[in-house]
C-alpha positions as CSV (number, residue, x, y, z in Angstrom):
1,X,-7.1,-2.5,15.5
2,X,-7.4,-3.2,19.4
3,X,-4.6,-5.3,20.7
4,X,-5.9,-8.9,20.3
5,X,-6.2,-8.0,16.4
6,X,-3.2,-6.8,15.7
7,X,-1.9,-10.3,17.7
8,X,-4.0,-12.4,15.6
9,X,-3.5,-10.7,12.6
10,X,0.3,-10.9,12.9
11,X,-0.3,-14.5,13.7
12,X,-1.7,-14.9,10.6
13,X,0.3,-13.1,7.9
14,X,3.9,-14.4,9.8
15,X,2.3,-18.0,9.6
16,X,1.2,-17.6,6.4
17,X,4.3,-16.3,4.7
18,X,6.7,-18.4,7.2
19,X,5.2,-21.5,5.7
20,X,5.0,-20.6,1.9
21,X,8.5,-19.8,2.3
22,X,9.1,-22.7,3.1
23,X,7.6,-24.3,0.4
24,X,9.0,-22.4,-2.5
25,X,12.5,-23.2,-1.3
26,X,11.5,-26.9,-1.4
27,X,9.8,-26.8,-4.7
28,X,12.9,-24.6,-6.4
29,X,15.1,-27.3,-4.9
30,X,13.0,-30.2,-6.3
31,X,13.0,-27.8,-9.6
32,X,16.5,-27.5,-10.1
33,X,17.3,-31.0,-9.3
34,X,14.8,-32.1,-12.3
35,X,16.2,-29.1,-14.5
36,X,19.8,-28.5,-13.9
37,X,20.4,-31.4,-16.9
38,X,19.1,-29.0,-19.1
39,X,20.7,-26.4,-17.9
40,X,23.5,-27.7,-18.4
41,X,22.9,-29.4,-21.4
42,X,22.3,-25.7,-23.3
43,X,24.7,-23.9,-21.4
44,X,22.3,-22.0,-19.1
45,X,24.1,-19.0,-17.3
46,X,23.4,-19.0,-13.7
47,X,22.5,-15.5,-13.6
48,X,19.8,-16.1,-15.9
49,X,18.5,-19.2,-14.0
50,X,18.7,-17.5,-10.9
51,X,16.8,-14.2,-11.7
52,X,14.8,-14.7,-15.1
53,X,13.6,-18.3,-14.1
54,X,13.2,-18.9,-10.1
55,X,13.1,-15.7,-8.6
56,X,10.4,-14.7,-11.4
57,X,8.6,-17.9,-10.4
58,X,8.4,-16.9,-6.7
59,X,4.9,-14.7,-7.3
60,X,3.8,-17.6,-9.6
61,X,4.1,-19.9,-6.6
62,X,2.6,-17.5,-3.9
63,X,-0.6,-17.6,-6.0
64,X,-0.8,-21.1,-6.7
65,X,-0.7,-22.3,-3.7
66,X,-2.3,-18.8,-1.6
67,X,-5.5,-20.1,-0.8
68,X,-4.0,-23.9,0.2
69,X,-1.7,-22.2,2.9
70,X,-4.3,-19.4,3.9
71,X,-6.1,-22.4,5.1
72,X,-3.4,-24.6,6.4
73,X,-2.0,-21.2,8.7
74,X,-5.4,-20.3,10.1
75,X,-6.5,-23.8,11.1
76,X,-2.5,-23.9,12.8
77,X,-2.4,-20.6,14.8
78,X,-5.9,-20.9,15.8
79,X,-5.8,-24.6,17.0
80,X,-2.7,-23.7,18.6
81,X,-5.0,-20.8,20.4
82,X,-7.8,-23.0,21.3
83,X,-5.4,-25.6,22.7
84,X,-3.6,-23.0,25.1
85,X,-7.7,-21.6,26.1
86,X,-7.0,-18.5,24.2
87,X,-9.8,-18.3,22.0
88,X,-12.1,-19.0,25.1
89,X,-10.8,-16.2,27.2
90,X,-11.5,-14.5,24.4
91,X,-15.0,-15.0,23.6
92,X,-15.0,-14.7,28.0
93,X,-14.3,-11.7,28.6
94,X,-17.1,-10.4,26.1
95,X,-15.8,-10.0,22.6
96,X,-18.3,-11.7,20.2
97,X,-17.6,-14.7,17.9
98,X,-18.1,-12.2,14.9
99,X,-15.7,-9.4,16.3
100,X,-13.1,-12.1,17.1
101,X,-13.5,-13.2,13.1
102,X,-12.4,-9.3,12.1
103,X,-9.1,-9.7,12.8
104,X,-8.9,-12.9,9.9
105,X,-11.4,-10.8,7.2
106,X,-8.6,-8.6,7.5
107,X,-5.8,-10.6,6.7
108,X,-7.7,-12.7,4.4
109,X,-8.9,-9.7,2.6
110,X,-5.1,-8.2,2.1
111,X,-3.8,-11.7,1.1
112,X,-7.3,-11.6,-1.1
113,X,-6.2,-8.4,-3.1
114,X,-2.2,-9.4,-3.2
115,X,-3.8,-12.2,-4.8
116,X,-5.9,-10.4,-7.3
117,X,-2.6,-8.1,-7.9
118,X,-0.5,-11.2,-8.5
119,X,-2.9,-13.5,-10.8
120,X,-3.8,-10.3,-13.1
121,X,-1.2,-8.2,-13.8
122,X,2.2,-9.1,-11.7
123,X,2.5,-12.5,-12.9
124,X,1.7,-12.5,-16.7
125,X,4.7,-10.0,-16.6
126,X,7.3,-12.0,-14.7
127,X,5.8,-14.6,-17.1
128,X,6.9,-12.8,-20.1
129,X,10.4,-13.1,-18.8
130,X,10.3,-16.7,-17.3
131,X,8.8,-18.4,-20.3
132,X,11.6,-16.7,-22.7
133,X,14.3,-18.0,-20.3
134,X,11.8,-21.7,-20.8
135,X,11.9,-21.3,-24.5
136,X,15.4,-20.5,-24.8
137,X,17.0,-23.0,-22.9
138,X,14.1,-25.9,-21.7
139,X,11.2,-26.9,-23.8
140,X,10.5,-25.1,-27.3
141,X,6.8,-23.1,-25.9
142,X,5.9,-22.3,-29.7
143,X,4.7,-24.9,-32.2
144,X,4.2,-25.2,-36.0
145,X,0.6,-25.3,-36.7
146,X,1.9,-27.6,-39.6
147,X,0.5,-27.2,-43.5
148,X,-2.4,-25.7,-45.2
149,X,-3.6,-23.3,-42.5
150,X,-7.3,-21.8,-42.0
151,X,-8.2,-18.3,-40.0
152,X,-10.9,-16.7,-40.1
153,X,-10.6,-13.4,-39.2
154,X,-13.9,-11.3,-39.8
155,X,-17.5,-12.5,-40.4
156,X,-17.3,-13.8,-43.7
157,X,-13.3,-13.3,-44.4
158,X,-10.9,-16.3,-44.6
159,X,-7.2,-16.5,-44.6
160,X,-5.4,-19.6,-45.6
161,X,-1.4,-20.0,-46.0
162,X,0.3,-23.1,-47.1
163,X,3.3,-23.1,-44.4
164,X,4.4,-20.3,-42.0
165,X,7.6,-20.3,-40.7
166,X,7.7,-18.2,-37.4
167,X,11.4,-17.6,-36.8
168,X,11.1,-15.4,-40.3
169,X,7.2,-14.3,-39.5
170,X,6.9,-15.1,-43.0
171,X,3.9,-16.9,-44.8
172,X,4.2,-19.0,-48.1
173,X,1.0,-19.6,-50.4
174,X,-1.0,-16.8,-49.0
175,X,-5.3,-16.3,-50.2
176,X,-7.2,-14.0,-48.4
177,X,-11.3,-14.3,-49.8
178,X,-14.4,-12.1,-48.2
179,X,-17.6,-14.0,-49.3
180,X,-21.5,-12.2,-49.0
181,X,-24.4,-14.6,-48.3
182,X,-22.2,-17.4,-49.0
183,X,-20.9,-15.5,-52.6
184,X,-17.3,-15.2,-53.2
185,X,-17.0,-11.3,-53.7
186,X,-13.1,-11.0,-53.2
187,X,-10.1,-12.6,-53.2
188,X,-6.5,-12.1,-53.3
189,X,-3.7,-14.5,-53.9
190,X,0.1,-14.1,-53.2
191,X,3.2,-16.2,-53.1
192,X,4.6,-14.5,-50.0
193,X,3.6,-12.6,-46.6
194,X,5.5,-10.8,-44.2
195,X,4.7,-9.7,-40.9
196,X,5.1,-6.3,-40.1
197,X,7.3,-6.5,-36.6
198,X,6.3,-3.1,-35.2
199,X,2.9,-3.1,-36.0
200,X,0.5,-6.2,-35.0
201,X,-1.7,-6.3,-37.8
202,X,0.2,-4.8,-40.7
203,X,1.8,-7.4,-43.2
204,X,3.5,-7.0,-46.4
205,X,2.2,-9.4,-49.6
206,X,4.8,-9.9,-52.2
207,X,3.2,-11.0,-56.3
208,X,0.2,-10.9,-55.3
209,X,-3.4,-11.4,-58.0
210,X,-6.9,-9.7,-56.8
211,X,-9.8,-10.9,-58.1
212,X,-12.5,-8.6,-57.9
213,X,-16.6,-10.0,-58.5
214,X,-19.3,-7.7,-58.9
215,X,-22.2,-10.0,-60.3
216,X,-21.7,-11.2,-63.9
217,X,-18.3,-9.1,-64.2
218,X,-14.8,-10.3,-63.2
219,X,-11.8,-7.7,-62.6
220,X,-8.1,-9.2,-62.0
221,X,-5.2,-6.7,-60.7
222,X,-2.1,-8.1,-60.6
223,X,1.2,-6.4,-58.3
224,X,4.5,-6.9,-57.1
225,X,4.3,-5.2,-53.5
226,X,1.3,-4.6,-51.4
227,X,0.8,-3.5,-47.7
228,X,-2.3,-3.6,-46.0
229,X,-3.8,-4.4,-42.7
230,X,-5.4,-7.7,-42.0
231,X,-7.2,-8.5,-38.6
232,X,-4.7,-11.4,-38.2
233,X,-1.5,-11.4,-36.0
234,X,1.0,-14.1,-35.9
235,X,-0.3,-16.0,-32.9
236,X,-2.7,-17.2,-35.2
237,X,-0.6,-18.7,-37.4
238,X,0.8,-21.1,-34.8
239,X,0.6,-22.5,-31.5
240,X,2.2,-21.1,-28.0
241,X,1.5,-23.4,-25.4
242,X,-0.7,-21.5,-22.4
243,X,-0.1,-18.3,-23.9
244,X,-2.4,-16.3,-21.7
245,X,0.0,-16.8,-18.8
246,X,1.5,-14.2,-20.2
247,X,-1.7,-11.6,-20.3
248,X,-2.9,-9.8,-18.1
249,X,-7.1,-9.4,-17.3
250,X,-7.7,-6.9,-19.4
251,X,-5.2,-8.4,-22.5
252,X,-7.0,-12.3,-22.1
253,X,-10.7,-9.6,-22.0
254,X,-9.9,-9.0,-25.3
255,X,-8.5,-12.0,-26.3
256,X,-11.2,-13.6,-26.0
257,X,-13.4,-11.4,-27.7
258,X,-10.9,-11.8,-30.8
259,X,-11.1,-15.0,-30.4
260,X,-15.0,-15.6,-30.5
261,X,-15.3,-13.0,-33.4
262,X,-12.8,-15.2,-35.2
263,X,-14.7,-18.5,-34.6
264,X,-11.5,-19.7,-32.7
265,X,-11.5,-22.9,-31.1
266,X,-9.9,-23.7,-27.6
267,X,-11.5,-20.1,-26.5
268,X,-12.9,-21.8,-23.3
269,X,-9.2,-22.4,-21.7
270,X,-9.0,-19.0,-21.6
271,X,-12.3,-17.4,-20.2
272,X,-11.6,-20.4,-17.1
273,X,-8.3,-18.8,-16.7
274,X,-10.2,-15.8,-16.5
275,X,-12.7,-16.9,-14.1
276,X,-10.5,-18.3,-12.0
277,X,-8.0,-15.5,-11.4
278,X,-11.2,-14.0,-9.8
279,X,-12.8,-16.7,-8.2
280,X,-9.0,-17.9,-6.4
281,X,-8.9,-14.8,-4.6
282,X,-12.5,-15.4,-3.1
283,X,-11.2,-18.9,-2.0
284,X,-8.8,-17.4,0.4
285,X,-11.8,-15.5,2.3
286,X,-13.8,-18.6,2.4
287,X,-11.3,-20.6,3.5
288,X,-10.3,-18.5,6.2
289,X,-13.9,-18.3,7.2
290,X,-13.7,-22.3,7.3
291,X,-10.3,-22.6,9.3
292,X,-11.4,-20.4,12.1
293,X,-14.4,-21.8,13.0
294,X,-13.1,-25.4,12.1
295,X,-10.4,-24.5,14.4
296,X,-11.6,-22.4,17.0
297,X,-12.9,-25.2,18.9
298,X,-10.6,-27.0,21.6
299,X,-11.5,-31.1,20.4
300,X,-9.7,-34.1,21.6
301,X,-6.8,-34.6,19.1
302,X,-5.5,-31.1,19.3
303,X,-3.8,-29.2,16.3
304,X,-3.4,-32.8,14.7
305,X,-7.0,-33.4,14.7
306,X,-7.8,-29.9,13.1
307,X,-4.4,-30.2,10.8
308,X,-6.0,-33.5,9.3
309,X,-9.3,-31.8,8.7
310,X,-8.3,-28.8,7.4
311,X,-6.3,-30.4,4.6
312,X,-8.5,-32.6,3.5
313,X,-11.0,-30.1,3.4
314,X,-8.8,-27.7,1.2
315,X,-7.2,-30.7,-1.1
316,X,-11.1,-32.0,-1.5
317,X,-11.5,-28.0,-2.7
318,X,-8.8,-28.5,-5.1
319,X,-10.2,-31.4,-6.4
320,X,-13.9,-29.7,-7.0
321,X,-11.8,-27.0,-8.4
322,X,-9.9,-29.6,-11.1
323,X,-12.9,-31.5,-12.2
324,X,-15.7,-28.3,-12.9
325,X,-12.6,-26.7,-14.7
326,X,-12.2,-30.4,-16.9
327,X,-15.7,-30.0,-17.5
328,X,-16.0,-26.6,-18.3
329,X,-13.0,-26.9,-20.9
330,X,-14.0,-30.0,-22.4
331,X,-17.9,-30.2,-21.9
332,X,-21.0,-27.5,-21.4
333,X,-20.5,-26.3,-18.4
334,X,-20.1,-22.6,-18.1
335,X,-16.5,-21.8,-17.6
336,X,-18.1,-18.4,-15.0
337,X,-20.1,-21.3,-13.1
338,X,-17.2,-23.8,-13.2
339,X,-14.7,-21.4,-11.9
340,X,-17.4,-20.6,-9.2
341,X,-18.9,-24.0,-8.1
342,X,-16.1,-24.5,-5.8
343,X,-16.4,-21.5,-4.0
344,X,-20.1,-21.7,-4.2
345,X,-19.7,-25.3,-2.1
346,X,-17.4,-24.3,0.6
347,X,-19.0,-21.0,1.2
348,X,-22.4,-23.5,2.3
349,X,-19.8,-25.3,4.2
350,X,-18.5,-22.5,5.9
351,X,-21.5,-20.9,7.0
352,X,-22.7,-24.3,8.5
353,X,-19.2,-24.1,10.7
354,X,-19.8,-20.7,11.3
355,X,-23.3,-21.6,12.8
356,X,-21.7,-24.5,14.6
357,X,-18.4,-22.7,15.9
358,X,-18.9,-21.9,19.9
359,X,-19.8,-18.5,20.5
């Protein structure tokens, strides 16, 4: 990098991570002034709050909020530049519009990856850590799926179990049946089902009755102990609110893939969440793309002017971004184009500006 690009892209990064600094201390403050009652309330230790709660939460809020300050620090360094006649002496003394944008693709492709990084594999395991410190001493993440509970976990193989407690991983009333062309073929009955700890899909069924059919005949086995392995894990059994904060890209893959062999419902949360942990990373390169040629133009108004514009532009992003992902999750849009459209929009958007910016 010449000079001039490693100014800018120092601009850029210290700007960038100055600000969302900034922010995460404000939002941990307004955090522990909502949460220190519970805290308190089930004797919390500090440590713990300090390290397994907000400093886990500091990549979580990096990435949330990436592409929002990507944009708000390019359109402030580089109005700031335009308003002192920097970016025209620039562009003066020969140096292309295009070669003056490399400095930002490189920053926005670093804060692009970090992104990528963070969304995919960093965060889901600081996750693991900050929703056990949540469950423990907050807001109970898991939830009963209640009585009388349906799987199905193969083509043409239902579970059902009366009650499940999950502190115990045990299941009461247990009936697991395999049908063929719509012919009950197998089915075994139990009073009890235990969950095998170690491994996922192993459980243990205690008095249990099979019930063979082949055709006319009938054969009935009846035991006291019985291990096998069922294509069901406890997750299915009950609820864990947002659980695929806690996966990473290649875990929520095949999640998914479980999911839709199973017939699962809710399985479109989590290919949006998937989408979008690719599709937020390419916001940041758009909206860099925007902010410098929104904000590489000296305008009457100044950085105000281009402040104003720039966050509207990115909130109006997030607001594209919220309503195709409501639509995706609870109508038929494609949860791939939903996560997309928004990008999709403001890369238009940002080609116009790029056209328009003075060269």
């Amino acid at each position: 990098m010449k000079i001039i690009d490693r100014y800018i892209f120092k601009k850029f990064i210290g700007t960038f991570f100055f600000a969302i600094s900034l922010l995460i201390v404000i939002v941990i403050i307004f955090d522990l002034s909502e949460n220190i009652d519970s805290f308190l309330k089930h004797d919390a230790p500090w440590q713990r709050v300090l390290v397994d709660y907000y400093i886990t939460s500091i990549p979580y809020y990096i990435n949330l909020f990436i592409y929002l300050f990507t944009f708000i620090a390019v359109v402030f360094f580089t109005s700031k530049m335009a308003s002192r006649s920097e970016v025209v002496a620039i562009l003066s003394s020969g140096i292309s519009f295009w070669r003056f944008l490399y400095p930002y693709m490189l920053a926005a492709v670093f804060l692009a990856v970090m992104s990528l990084y963070f969304g995919n594999f960093l965060i889901p395991r600081t996750n693991e850590i900050r929703r056990a410190f949540k469950d423990e001493y907050m807001e109970k993440l898991t939830h009963s799926n209640g009585r009388n509970i349906h799987v199905q976990i193969a083509k043409n193989e239902y579970v059902y179990i009366e009650t499940y407690n999950i502190r115990k991983d045990v299941g009461y009333k247990f009936s697991w049946e395999k049908y063929d062309d719509n012919e009950l073929k197998f089915k075994i009955m139990a009073d009890i089902i235990y969950h095998d700890s170690v491994v996922p899909n192993k459980w243990r069924i205690d008095n249990y009755t099979k019930r063979y059919i082949q055709g006319d005949q009938e054969y009935i086995v009846h035991g006291r102990n019985l291990d096998t392995v069922l294509n069901l894990t406890p997750n299915d059994l009950y609820s864990m609110k947002e659980d695929f904060e806690e996966m990473n890209y290649f875990e929520l893959r095949d999640h998914i893939a479980n999911m839709k062999a199973k017939g699962s419902q809710g399985v479109k949360a989590y290919e949006v969440e998937m989408q979008q942990r690719m599709a937020s990373p390419a916001a940041v390169i758009i909206l860099t793309l925007i902010g410098a040629a929104l904000s590489s133009r000296k305008i009457r108004g100044g950085m105000g002017m281009h402040l104003g514009i720039g966050i509207a532009i990115a909130f109006s992003y997030i607001l594209f971004m919220q309503i195709s992902k409501s639509f995706a999750i609870s109508g038929n849009l494609s949860p791939a184009l939903a996560s997309w459209i928004p990008n999709l929009i403001f890369c238009a958007v940002g080609v116009y500006l790029l056209i328009k910016a003075p060269k």
